[in-house]
C-alpha positions in Angstrom: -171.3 -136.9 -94.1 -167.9 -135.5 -92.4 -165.0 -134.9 -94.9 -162.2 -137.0 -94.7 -159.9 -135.2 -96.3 -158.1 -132.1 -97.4 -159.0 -130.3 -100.9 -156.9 -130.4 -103.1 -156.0 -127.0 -103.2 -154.9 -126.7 -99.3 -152.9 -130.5 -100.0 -151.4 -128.5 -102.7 -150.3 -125.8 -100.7 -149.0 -127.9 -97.8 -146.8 -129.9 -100.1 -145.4 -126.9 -101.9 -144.7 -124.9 -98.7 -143.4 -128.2 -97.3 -140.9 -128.5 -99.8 -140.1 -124.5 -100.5 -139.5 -124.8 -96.4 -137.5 -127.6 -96.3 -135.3 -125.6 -99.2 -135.2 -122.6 -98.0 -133.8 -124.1 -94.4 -130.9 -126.1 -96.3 -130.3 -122.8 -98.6 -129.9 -120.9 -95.3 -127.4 -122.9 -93.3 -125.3 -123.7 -96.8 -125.1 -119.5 -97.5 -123.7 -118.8 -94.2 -120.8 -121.2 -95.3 -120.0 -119.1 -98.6 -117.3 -117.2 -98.3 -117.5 -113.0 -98.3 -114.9 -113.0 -100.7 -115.4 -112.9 -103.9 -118.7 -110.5 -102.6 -121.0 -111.7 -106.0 -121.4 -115.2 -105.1 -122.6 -114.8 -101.5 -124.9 -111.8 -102.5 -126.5 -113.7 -105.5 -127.4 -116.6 -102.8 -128.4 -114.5 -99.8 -130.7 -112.2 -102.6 -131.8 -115.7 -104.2 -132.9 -116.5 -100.3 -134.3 -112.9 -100.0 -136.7 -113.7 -102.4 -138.0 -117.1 -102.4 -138.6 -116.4 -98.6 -140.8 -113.4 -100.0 -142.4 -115.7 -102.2 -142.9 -118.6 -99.4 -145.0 -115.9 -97.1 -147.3 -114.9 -99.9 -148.1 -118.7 -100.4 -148.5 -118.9 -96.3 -150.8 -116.1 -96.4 -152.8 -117.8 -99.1 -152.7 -121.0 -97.4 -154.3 -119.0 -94.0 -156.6 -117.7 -95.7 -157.6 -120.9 -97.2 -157.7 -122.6 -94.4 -159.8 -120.0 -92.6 -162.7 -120.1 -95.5 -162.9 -124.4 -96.1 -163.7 -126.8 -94.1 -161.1 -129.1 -92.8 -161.8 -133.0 -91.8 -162.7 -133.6 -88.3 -160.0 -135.7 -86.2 -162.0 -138.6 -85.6 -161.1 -141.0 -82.8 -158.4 -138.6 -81.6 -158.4 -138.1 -78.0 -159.4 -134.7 -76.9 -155.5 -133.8 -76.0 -154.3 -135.0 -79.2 -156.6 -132.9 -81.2 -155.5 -130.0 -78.7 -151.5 -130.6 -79.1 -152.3 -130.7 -82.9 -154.1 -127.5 -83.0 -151.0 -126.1 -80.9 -148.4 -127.2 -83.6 -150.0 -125.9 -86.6 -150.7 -122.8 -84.8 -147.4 -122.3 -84.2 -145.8 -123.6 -87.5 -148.4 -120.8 -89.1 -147.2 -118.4 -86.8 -143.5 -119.0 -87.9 -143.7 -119.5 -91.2 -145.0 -116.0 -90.8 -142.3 -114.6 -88.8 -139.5 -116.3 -90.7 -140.0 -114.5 -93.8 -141.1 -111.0 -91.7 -138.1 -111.3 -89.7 -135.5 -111.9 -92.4 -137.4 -109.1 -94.5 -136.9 -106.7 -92.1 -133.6 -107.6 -91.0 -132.4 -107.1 -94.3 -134.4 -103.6 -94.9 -132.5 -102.7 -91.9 -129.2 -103.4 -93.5 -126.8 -101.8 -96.1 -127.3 -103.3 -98.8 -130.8 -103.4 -100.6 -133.2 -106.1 -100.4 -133.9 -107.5 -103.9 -136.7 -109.2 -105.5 -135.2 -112.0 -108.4 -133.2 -108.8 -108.9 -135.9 -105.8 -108.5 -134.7 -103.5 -106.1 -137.7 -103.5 -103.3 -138.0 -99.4 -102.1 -135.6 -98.9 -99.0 -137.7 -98.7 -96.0 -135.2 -96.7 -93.7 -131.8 -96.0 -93.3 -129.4 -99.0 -92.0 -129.2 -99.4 -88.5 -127.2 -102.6 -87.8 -128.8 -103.1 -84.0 -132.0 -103.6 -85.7 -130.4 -105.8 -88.5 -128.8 -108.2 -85.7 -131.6 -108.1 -83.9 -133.8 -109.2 -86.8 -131.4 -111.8 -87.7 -131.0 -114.0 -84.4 -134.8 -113.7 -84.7 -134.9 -115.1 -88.1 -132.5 -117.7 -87.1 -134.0 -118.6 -83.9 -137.4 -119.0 -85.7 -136.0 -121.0 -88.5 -134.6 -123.6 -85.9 -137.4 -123.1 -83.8 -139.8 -124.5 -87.1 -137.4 -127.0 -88.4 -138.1 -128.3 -84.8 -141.9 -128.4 -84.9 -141.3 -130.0 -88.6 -139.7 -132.7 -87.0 -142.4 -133.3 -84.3 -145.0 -133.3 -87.0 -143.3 -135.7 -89.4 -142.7 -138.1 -85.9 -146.6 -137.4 -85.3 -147.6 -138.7 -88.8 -144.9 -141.8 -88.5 -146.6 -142.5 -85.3 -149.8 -142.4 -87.0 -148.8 -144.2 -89.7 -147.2 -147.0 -88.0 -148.4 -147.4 -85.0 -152.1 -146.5 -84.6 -152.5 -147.3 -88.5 -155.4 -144.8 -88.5 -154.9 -143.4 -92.3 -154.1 -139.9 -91.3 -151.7 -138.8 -94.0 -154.1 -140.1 -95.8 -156.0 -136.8 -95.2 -153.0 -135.2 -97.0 -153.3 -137.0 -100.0 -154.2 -136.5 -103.4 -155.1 -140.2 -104.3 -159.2 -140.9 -104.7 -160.7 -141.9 -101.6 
């Protein structure tokens, strides 16, 4: 018998990071908006930021490594390029949902102020160098749009499923009983 669907554990985890994504993108664009004066404010959101992303790559990592030790339901009826273009996205989607968090972690080691965790003081890793902090940040940016782009190709995907072929896919991502 071929599993139809997800466990519950890896639906868990996509629904969590899906939403802890989706919040941590708005957070982003609505912190560059706050103004540098008076400093608290922006430094509370950008360290709030700081650590939720730190947060969001430990669930990726357990996600990966869930992923990598389960079985996953076969993409039945899906023609050979689909399946192929699927594979593709999530590959990608895990690779950035990696870098993200790297990216901005580093870019913000490489800055002058420390990075925080909810407040704890993470160890500094080396002394500021604001090349490597810019350089760090139009990564994290880029990345960021770069995934809220692939989000939107896999939420048209599933519509597409959903609508058009009618085939029950997101069903696969769903905690109801079979």
């Amino acid at each position: 018998m071929t599993q139809e669907r997800y466990n519950r554990v890896l639906i868990a985890l996509h629904w969590l990071l899906a939403l802890a994504l989706i919040g941590q993108f708005g957070l982003g664009l609505w912190m560059e908006e706050i103004p540098k004066d008076p400093p608290g404010m922006r430094a509370y959101w950008f360290n709030l930021h700081k650590s939720i992303g730190l947060l969001i790559v430990l669930l990726v990592l357990w996600r990966m490594a869930w992923r990598l030790t389960h079985a996953v339901p076969a993409l039945n009826n899906t023609p050979a390029w689909q399946a192929k273009m699927a594979k593709f996205t999530h590959g990608v989607m895990y690779l950035l949902m990696l870098l993200i968090p790297v990216s901005g972690f580093l870019g913000s080691s490489f800055s002058q102020y420390p990075v925080k965790f909810f407040g704890l003081i993470l160890p500094r890793l080396w002394e500021p160098q604001p090349v490597f902090k810019d350089f760090l940040s139009e990564v994290h940016e880029f990345s960021a749009l770069t995934l809220a782009a692939f989000v939107v190709l896999h939420v048209l995907a599933v519509i597409w499923h959903t609508v058009v072929k009618k085939d029950g896919l997101l069903n696969r991502m769903s905690f109801k009983s079979p």
